[in-house]
N, CA, C and O atoms as CSV, one atom per row, in Angstrom:
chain,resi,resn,atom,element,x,y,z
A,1,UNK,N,N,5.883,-19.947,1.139
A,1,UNK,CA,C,6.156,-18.587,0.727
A,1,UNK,C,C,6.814,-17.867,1.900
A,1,UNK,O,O,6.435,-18.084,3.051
A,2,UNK,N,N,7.790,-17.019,1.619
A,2,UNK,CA,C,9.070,-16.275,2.659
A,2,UNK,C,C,7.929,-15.166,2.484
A,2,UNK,O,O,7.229,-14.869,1.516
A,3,UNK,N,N,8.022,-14.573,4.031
A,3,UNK,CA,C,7.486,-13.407,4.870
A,3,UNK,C,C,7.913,-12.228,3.995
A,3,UNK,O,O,7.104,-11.301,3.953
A,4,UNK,N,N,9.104,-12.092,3.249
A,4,UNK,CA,C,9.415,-11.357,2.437
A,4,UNK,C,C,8.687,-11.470,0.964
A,4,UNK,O,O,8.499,-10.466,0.277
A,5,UNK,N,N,8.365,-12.563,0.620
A,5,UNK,CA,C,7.702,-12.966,-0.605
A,5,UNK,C,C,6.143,-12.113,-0.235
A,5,UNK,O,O,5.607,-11.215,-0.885
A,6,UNK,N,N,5.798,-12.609,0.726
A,6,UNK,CA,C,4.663,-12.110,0.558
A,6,UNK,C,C,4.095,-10.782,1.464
A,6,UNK,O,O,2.890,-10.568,1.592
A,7,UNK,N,N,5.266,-9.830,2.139
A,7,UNK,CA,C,4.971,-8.583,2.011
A,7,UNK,C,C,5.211,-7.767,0.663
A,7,UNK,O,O,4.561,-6.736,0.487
A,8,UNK,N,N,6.034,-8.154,-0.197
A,8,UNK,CA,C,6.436,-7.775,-1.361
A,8,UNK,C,C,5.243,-7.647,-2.586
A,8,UNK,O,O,4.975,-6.762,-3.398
A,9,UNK,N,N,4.604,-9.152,-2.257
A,9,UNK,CA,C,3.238,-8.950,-3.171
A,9,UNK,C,C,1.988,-8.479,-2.730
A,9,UNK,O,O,1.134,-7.963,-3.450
A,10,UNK,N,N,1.897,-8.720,-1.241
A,10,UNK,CA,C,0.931,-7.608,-0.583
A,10,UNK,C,C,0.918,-6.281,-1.072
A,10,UNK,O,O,-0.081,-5.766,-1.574
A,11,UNK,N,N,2.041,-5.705,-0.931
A,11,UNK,CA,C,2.924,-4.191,-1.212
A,11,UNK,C,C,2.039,-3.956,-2.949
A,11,UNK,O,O,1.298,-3.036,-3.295
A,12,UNK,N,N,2.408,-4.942,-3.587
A,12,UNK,CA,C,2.415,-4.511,-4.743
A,12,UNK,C,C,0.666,-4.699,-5.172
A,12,UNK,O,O,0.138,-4.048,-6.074
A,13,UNK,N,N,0.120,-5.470,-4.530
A,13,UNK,CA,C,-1.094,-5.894,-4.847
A,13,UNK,C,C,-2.155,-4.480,-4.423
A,13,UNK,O,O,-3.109,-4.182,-5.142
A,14,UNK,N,N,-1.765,-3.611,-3.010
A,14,UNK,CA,C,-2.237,-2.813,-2.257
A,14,UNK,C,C,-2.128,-1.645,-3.131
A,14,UNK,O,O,-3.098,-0.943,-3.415
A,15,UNK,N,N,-0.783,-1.418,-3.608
A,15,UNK,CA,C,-0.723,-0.167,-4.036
A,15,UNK,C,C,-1.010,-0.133,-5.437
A,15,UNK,O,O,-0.812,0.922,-6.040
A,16,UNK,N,N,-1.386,-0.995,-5.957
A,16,UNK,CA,C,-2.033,-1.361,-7.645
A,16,UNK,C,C,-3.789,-0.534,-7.010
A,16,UNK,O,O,-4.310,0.382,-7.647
A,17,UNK,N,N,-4.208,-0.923,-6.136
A,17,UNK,CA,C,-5.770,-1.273,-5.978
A,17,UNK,C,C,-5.753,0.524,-5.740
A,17,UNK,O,O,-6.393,1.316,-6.432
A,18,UNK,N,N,-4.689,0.946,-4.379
A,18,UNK,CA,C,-4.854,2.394,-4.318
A,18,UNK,C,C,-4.912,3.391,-5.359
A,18,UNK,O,O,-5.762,4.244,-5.613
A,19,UNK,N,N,-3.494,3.001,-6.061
A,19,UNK,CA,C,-3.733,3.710,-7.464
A,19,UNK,C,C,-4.568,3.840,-8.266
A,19,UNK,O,O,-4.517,4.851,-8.965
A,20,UNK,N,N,-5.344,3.146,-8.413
A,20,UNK,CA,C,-6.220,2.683,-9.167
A,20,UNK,C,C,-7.867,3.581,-8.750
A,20,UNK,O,O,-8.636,4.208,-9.478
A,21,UNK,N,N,-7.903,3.296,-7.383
A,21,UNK,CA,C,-8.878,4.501,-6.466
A,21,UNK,C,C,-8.323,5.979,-6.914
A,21,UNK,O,O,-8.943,6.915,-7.420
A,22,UNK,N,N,-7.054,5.872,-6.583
A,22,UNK,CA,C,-6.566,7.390,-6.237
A,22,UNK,C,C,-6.549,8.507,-7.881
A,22,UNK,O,O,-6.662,9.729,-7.979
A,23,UNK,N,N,-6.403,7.682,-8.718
A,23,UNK,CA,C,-6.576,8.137,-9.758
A,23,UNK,C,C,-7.717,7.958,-10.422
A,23,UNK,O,O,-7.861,8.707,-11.389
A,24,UNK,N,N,-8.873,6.934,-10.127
A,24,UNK,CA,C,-9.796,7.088,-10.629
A,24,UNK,C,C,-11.287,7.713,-10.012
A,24,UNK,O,O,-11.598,8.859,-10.337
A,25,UNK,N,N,-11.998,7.084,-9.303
A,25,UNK,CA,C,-12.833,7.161,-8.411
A,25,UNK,C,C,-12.727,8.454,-7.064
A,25,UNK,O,O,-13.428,9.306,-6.519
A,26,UNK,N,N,-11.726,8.042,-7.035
A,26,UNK,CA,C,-11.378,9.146,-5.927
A,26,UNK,C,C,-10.783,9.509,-6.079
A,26,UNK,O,O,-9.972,9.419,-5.157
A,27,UNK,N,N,-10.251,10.432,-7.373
A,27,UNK,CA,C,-9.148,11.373,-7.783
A,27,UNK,C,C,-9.589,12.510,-7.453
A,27,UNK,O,O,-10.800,12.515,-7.672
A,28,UNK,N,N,-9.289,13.354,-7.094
A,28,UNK,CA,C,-9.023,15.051,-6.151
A,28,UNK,C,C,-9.604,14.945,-4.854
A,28,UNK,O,O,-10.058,15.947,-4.302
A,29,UNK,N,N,-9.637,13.557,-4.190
A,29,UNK,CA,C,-9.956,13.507,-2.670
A,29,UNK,C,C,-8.356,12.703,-1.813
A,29,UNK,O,O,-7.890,12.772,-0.675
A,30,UNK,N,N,-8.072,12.208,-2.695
A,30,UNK,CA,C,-6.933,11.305,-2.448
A,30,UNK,C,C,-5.559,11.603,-2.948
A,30,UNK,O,O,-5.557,12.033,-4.101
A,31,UNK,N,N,-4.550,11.502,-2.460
A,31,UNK,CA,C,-3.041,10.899,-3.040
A,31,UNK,C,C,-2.499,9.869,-3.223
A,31,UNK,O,O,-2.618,8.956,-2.405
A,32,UNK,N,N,-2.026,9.790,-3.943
A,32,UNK,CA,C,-1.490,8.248,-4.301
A,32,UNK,C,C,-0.243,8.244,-3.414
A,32,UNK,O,O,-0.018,7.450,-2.500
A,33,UNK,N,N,0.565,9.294,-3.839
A,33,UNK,CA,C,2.033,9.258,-2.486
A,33,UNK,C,C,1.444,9.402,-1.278
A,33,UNK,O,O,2.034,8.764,-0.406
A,34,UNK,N,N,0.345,10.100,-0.842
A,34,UNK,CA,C,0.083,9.476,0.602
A,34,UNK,C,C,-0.669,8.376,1.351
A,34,UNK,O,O,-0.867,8.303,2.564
A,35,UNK,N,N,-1.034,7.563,0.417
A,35,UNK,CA,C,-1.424,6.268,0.217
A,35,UNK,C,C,0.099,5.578,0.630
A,35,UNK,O,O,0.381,5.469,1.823
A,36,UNK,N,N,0.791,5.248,-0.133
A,36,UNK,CA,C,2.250,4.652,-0.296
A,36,UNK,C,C,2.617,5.025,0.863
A,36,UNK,O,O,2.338,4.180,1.714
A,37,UNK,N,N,3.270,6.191,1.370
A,37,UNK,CA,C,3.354,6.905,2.833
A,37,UNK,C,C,2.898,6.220,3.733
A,37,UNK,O,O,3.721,5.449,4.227
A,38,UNK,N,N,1.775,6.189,4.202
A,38,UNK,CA,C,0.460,5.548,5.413
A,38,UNK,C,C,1.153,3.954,5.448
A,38,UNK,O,O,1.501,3.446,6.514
A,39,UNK,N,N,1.248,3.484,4.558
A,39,UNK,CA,C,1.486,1.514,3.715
A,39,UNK,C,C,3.004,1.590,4.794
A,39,UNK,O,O,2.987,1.197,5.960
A,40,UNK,N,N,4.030,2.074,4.225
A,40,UNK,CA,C,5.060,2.351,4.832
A,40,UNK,C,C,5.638,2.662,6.032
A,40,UNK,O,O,6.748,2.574,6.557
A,41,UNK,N,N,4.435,3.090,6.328
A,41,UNK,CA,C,4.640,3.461,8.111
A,41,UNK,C,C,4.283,2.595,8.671
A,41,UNK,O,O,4.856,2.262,9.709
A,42,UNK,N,N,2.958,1.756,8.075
A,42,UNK,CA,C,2.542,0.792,8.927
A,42,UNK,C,C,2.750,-0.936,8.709
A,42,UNK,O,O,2.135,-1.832,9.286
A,43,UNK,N,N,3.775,-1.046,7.727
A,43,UNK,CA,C,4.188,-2.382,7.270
A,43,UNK,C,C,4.969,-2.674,8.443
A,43,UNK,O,O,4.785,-3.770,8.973
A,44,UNK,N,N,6.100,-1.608,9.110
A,44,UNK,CA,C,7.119,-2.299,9.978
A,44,UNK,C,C,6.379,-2.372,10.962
A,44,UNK,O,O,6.832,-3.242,11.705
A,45,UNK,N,N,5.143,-1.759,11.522
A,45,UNK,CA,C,4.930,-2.338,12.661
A,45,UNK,C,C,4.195,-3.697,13.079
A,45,UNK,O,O,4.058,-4.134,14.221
A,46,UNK,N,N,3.726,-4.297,11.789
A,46,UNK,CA,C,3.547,-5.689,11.715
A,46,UNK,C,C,4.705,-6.800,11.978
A,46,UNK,O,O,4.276,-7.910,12.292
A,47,UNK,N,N,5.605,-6.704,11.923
A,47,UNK,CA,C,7.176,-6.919,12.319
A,47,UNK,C,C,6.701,-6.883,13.732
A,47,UNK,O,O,7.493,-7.582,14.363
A,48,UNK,N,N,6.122,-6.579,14.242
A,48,UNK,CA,C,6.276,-6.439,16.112
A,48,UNK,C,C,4.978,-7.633,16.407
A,48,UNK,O,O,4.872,-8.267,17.457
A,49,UNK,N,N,4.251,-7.727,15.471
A,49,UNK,CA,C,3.154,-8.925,16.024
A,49,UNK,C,C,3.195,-9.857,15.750
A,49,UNK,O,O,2.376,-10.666,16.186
């Protein structure tokens, strides 16, 4: 599996599970766009390790 394959399904696997919090369980403590946000900032710096 390509490094791309599987940040792609990480990505998608992560932000299924957040959504899923952010709208259910922890809906009016959480955002879902700042969930996605946080993911995004910190995907490229895995690229450095």
């Amino acid at each position: 599996m390509s490094k791309l394959t599987a940040l792609s399904i990480s990505i998608a696997v992560l932000g299924g599970i957040w959504a899923f919090l952010a709208l259910g369980p922890l809906a009016g403590f959480v955002l879902v766009w700042a969930g996605f946000i946080a993911w995004a900032c910190f995907f490229p710096v895995l690229r450095y390790y």
